[in-house]
C-alpha positions, 0 to 999 in steps of 0.5 A, spaced: 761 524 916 764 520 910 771 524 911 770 521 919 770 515 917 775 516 911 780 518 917 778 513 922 779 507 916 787 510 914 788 512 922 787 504 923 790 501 917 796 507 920 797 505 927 797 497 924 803 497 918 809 499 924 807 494 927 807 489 922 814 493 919 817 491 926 815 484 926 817 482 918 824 486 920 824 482 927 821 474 924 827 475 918 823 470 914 817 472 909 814 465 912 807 467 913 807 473 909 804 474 903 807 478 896 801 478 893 798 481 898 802 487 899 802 488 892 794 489 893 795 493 898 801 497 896 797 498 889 790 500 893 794 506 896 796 508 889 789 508 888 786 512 893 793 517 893 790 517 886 783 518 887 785 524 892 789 528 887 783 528 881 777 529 885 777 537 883 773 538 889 778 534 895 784 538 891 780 545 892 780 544 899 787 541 900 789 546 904 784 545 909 784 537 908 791 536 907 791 531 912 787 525 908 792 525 903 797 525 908 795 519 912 794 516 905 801 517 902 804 516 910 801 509 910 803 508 903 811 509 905 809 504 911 807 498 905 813 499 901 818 499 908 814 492 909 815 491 901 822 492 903 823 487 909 819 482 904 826 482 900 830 482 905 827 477 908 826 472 901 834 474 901 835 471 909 831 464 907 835 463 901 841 463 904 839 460 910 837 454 905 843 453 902 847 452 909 
C-alpha cells in the first residue's frame, strides 16, 4: 500500500512539473516564481532519488520496481528544465528593464 501511495504522490507531482515548465517558458517572466522553492523541490528529488539508491531492499528489487526511481528521476529532469526556464526568464526581465 505505501508503494501505491509513493507512486500516486511522483504520478501527481509528474502530471504537474510539464505544465508549469509550459507556463514558465509561455510567461518569459520569473514574476511569480520563486528560486528557492525550485531549489527545495529540485534538492527534495536529489534525496528521494538518493534514498532509493541506498535502501538495500529497493536496489534488491529494482528489476521489478524500476519504475518508482524513474518517475523519480523523470520529475527531477522536469524541476531542473523549470530551473532552466527560471534562468532564462531572469535574463528576459533584465533586459526588458533596461529598454
Amino acid at each position: 500500500m505505501a508503494e501505491i501511495l509513493e507512486i500516486t504522490m511522483i504520478i501527481s507531482f509528474g502530471i504537474s512539473w510539464p505544465l508549469n515548465v509550459l507556463k514558465s517558458y509561455k510567461a518569459r517572466t520569473t514574476k511569480g516564481k520563486s528560486l528557492a522553492f525550485l531549489l527545495l523541490i529540485f534538492f527534495g528529488y536529489i534525496a528521494g532519488i538518493a534514498s532509493k539508491l541506498v535502501n538495500e531492499t529497493y536496489m534488491a528489487q529494482i528489476g521489478q520496481k524500476w519504475y518508482v526511481l524513474f518517475f523519480y528521476v523523470l520529475n527531477f529532469i522536469m524541476v531542473g528544465v523549470d530551473l532552466i526556464m527560471y534562468i532564462r526568464n531572469k535574463r528576459l526581465d533584465k533586459l526588458a528593464e533596461n529598454k
